[in-house]
C-alpha positions as a Python dict, from the first residue, in 0.01 Angstrom:
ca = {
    (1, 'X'): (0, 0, 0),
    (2, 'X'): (-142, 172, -305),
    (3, 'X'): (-112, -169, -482),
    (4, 'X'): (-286, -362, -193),
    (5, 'X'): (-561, -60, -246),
    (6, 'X'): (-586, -102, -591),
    (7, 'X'): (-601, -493, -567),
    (8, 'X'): (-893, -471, -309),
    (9, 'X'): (-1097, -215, -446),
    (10, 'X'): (-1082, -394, -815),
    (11, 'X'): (-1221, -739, -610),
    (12, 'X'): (-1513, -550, -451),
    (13, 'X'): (-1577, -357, -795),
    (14, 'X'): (-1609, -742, -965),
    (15, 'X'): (-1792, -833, -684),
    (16, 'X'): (-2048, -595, -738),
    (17, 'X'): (-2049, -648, -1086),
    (18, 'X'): (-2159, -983, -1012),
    (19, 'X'): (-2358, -929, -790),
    (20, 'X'): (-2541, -678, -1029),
    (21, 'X'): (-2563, -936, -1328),
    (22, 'X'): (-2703, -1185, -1081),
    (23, 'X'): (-2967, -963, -984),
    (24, 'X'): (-3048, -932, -1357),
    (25, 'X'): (-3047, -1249, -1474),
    (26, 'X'): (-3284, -1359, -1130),
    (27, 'X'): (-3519, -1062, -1231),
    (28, 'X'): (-3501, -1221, -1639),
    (29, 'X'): (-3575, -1563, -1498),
    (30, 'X'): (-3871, -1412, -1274),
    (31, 'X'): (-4065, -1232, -1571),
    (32, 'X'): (-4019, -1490, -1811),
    (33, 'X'): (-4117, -1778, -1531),
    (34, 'X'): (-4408, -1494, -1528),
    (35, 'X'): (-4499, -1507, -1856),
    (36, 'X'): (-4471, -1894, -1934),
    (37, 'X'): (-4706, -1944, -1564),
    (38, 'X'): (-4928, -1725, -1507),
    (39, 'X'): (-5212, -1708, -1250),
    (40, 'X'): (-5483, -1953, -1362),
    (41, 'X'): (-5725, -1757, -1124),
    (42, 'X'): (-5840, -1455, -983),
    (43, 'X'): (-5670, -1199, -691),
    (44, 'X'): (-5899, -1127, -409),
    (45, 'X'): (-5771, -854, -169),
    (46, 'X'): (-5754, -933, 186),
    (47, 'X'): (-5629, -582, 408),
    (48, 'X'): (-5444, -473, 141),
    (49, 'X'): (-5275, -782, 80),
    (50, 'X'): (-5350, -990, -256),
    (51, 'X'): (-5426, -1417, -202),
    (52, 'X'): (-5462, -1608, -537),
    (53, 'X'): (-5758, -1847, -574),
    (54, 'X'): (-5870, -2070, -831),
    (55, 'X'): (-6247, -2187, -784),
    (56, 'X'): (-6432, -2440, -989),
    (57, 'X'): (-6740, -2641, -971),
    (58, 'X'): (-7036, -2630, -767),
    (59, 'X'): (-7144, -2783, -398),
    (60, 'X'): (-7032, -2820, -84),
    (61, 'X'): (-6699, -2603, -67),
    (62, 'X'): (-6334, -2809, -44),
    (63, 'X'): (-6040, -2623, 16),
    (64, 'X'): (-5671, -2723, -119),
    (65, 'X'): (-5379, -2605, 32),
    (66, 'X'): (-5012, -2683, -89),
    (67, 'X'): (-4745, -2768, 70),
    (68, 'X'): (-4365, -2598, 73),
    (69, 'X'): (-4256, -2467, -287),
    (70, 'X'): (-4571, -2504, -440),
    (71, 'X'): (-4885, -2340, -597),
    (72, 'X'): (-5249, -2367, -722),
    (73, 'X'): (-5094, -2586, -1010),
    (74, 'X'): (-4995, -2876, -756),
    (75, 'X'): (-5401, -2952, -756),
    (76, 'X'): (-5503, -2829, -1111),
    (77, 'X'): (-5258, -3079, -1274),
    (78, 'X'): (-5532, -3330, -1175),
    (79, 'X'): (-5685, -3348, -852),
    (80, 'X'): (-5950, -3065, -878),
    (81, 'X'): (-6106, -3210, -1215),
    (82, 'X'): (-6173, -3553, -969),
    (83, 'X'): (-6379, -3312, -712),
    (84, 'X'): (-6527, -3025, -924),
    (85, 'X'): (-6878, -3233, -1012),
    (86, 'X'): (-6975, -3213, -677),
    (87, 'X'): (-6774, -2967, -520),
    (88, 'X'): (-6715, -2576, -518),
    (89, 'X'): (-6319, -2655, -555),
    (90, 'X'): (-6102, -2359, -393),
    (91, 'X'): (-5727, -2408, -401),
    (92, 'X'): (-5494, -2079, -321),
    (93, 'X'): (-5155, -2034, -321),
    (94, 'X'): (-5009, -1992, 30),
    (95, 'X'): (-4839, -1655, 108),
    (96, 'X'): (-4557, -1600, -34),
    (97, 'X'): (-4584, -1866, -295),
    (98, 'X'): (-4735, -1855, -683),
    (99, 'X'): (-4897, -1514, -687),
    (100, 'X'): (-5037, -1453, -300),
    (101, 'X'): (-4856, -1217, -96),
    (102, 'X'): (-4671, -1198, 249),
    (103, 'X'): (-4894, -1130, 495),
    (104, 'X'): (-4695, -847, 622),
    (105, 'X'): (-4464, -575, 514),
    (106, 'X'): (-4243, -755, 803),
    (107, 'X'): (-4157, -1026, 565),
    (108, 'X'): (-4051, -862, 258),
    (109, 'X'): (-3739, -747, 346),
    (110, 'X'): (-3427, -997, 219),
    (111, 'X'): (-3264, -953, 544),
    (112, 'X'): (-3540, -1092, 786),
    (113, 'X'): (-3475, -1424, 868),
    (114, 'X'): (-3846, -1416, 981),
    (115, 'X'): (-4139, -1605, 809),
    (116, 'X'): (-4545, -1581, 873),
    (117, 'X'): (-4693, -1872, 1128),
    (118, 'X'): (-4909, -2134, 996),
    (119, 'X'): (-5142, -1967, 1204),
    (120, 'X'): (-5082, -1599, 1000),
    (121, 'X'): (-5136, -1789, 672),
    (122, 'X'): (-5399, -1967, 816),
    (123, 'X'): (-5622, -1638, 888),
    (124, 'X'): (-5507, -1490, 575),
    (125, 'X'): (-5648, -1771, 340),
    (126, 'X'): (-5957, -1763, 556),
    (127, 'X'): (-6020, -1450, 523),
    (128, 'X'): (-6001, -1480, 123),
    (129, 'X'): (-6229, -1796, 195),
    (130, 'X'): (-6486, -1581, 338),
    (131, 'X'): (-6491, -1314, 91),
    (132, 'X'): (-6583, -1636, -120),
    (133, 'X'): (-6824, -1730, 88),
    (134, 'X'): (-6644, -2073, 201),
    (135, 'X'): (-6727, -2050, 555),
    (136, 'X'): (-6844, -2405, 608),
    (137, 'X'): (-6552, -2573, 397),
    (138, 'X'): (-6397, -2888, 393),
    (139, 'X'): (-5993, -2821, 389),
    (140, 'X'): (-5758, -3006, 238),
    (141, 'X'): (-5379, -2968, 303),
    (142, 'X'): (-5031, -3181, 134),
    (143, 'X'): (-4704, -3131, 323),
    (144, 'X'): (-4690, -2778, 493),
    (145, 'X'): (-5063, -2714, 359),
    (146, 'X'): (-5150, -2973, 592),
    (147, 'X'): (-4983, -2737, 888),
    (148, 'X'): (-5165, -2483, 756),
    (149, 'X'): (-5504, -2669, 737),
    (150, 'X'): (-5447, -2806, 1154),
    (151, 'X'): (-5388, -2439, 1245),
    (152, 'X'): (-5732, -2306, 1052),
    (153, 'X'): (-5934, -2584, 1233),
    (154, 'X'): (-5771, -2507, 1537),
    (155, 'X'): (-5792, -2109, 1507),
    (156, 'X'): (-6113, -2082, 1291),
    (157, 'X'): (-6305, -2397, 1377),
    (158, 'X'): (-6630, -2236, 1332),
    (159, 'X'): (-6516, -2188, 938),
    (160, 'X'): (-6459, -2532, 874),
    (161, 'X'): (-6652, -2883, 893),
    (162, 'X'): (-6332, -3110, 916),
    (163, 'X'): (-5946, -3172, 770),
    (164, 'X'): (-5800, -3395, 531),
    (165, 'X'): (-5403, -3418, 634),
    (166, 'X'): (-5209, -3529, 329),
    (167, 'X'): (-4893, -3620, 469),
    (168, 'X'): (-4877, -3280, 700),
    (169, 'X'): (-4616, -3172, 957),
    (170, 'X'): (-4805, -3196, 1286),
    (171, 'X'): (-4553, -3299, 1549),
    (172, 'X'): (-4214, -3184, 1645),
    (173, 'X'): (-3912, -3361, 1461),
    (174, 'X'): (-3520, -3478, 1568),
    (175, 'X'): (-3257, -3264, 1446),
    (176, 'X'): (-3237, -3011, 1194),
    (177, 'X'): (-3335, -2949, 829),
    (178, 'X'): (-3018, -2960, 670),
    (179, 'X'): (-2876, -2685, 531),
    (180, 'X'): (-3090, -2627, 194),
    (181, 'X'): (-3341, -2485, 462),
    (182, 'X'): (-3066, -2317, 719),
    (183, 'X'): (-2870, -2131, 527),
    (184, 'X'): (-3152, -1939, 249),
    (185, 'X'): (-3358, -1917, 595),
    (186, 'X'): (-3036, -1716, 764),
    (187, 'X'): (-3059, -1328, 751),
    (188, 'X'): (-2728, -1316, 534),
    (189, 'X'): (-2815, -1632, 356),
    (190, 'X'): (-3140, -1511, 279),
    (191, 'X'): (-3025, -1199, 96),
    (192, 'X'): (-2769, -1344, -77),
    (193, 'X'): (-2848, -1705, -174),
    (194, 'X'): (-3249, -1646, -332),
    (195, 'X'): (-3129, -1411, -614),
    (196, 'X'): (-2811, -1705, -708),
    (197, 'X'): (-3083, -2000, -735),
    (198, 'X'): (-3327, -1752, -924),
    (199, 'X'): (-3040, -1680, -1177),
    (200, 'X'): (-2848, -2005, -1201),
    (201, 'X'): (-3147, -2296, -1151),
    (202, 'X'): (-3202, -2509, -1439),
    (203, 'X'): (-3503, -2688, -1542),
    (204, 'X'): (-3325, -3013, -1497),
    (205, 'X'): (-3248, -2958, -1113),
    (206, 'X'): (-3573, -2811, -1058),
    (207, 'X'): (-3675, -3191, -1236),
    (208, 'X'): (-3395, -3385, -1060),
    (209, 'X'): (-3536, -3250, -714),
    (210, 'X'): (-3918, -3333, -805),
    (211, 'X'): (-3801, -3734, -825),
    (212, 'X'): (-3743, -3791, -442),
    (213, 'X'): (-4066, -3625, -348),
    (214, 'X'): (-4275, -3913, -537),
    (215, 'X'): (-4029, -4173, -493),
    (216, 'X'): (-4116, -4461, -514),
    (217, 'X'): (-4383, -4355, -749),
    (218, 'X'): (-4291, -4202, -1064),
    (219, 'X'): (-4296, -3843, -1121),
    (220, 'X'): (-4668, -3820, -1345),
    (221, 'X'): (-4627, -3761, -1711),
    (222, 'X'): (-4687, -3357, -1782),
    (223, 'X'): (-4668, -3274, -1430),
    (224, 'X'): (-4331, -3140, -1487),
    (225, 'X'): (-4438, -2922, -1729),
    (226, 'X'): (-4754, -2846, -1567),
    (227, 'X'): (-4591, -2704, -1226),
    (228, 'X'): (-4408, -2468, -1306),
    (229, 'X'): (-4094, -2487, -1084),
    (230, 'X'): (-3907, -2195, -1188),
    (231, 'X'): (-4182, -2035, -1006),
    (232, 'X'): (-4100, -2149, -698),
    (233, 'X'): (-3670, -2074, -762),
    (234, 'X'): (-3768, -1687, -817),
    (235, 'X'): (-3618, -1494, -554),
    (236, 'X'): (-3846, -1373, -305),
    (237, 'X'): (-4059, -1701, -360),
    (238, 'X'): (-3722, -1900, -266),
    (239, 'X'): (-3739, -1657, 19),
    (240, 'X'): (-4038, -1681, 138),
    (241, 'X'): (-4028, -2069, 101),
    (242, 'X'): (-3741, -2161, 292),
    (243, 'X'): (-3816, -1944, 574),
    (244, 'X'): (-4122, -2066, 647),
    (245, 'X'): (-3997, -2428, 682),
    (246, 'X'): (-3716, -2350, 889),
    (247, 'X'): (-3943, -2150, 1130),
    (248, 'X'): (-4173, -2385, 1119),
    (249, 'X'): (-4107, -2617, 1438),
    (250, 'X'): (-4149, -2398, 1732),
    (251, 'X'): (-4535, -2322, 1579),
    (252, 'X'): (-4560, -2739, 1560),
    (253, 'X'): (-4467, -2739, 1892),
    (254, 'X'): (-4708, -2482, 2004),
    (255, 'X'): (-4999, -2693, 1815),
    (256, 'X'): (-4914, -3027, 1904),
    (257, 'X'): (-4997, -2873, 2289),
    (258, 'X'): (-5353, -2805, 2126),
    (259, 'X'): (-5513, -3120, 1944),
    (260, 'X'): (-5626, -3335, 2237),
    (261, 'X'): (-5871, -3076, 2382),
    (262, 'X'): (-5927, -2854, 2107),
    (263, 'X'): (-5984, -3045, 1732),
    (264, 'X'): (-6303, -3178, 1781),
    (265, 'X'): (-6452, -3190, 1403),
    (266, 'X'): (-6386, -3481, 1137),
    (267, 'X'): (-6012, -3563, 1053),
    (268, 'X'): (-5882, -3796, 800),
    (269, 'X'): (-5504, -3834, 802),
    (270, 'X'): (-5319, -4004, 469),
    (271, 'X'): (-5005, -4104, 471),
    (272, 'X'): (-4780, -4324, 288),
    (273, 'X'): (-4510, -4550, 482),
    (274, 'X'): (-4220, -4494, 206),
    (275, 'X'): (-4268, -4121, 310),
    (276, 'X'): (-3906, -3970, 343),
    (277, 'X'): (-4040, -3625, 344),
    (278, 'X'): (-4267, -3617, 616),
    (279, 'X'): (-4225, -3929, 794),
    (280, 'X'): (-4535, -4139, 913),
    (281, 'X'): (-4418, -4235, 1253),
    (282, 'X'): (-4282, -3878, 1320),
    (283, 'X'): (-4611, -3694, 1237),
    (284, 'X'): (-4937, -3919, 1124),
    (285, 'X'): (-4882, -4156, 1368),
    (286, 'X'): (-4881, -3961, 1646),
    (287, 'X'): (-5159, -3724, 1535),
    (288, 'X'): (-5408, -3975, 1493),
    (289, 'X'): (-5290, -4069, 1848),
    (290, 'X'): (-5362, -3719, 1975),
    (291, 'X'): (-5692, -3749, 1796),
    (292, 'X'): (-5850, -4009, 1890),
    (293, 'X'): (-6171, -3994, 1668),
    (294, 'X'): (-5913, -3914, 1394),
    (295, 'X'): (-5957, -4164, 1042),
    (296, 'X'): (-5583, -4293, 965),
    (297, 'X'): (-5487, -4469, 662),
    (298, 'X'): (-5162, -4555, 533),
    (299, 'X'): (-5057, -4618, 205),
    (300, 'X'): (-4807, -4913, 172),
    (301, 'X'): (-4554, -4828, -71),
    (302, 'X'): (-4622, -4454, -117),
    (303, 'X'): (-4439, -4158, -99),
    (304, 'X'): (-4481, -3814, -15),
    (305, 'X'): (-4756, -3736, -275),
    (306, 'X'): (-5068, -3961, -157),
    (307, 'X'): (-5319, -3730, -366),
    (308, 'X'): (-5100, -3840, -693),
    (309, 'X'): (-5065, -4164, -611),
    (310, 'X'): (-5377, -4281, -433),
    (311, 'X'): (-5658, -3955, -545),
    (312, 'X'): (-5918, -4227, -507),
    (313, 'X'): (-5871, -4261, -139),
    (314, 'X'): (-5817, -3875, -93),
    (315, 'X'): (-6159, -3874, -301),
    (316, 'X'): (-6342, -4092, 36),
    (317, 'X'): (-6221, -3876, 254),
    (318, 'X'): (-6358, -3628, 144),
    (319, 'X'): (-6679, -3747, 71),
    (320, 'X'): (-6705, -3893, 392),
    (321, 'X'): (-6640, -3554, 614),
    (322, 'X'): (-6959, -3407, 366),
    (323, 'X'): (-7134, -3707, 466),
    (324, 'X'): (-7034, -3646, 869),
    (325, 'X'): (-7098, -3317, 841),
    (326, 'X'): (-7472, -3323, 631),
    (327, 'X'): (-7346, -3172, 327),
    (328, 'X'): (-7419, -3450, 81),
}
């Protein structure tokens, strides 16, 4: 018995041990992820709560929103420089992501398996919008950003002149998200599986899962570098990531409801058909469906990353909602 004491209370000693020099190496990772990306822009405080913005040029105001994992840096690798001659460029990093916060003390905790609504991030970002004085903006949202950018226009529509959907999740999908998603988004899972891929993710996974995302389109020279990934592996951003996509569906379902009577101003949906991601015929297809005055154009051959792979047609888009709506 004494043995069988012994022998148990050594494996929950190395456990902890383990579990301690995780949680160091996680927090090592996090400052020095810190410290090689930093925020390229400034902190504006919205209730208490900080949302990172990065604003340049001057005109009509365009808003960028990412999509899951990612940050300001998904639109200043490129796509802002293409805008900022004509445009007052805002792109912020969603909550929970790059250097924005949660939009609630309910979603810090590790063991919440609870994430903030499109809707929540939605109001959040607007509210930084208007302390900008964006309150007649043009938004622009990839992936998840794209949910995001749907709930604004359908929460705030008196912010916003119209919506350019970059491959966005918009309708309710078959089955579930695998378990990538599932088990980080877990209460347990969530507390215990964010602080192992803070401490043990290598550049070259954090490379090895960019590849699919363009595919079939190469991944651009520099963006790699230019991302920052390990920003998105830190703990509570790995956190905050996954459960927002795997609570994600019931708000899509909510929304979906909305769109026929409701999204009245300008929408221009892009999409590629090689989309594995976000599939066309899932989401696009039937948005523009639901929409009827909705613009849809599909990319042949593209993947998931439209504004990389085709910024000139993102560019008309654009430019043709600030024509619709008499800002140009």
């Amino acid at each position: 018995m004494a043995l069988k004491l012994i022998a148990t209370l050594s494996l929950a000693a190395a456990a902890a041990g383990c579990a301690v020099a995780t949680d160091r190496n996680a927090t090592a990772r996090t400052l020095q992820a810190e410290r090689d990306f930093p925020p390229e822009g400034q902190m504006i405080n919205v209730n208490g709560r900080q949302v990172h913005a990065v604003v340049e040029g001057t005109g009509p105001d365009v808003i960028l929103i990412h999509g899951a994992g990612g940050s300001t840096r998904e639109f200043t690798f490129g796509f802002m420089n293409r805008l900022k001659d004509r445009y007052r460029v805002i792109a912020f990093d969603r909550p929970g992501l790059g250097y924005t916060d949660r939009t609630s003390d309910a979603y810090d905790s590790a063991f919440t398996n609870k994430a903030e609504s499109p809707a929540e991030q939605a109001a959040m970002l607007q509210g930084a919008a208007e302390q900008l004085g964006a309150t007649n903006a043009i938004l622009v949202g990839h992936s998840y950003g794209g949910s995001v950018a749907l709930a604004w226009a359908l929460n705030h529509p008196d912010t916003t002149v119209g919506v350019v959907n970059l491959a966005g999740p918009s309708h309710p999908w078959p089955g579930g998200l695998g378990a990538f998603y599932t088990i980080p988004g877990s209460t347990l899972g969530g507390a215990i599986v964010p602080p192992l891929v803070g401490a043990l993710t290598t550049d070259q996974r954090i490379e090895a899962a960019i590849d699919p995302i363009f595919a079939p389109q190469p991944v651009p020279d520099g963006y790699v570098d230019h991302i920052g990934g390990q920003l998105t592996v830190r703990p509570a951003s790995f956190r905050a990531n996954t459960r927002q996509v795997n609570t994600l569906r019931p708000h899509i379902v909510e929304m979906a409801g909305r769109y026929g009577e409701e999204f009245q101003m300008p929408l221009e949906i892009i999409h590629g058909d090689e989309d594995k991601t976000v599939p066309l015929e899932i989401h696009s297809i039937p948005l523009s469906q639901a929409v009827p005055h909705a613009n849809l154009t599909v990319l042949n051959g593209v993947g998931h990353m439209p504004h990389h792979a085709a910024p000139d047609v993102v560019e008309a888009a654009i430019d043709r909602i600030a024509a619709q709506a008499g800002l140009r």
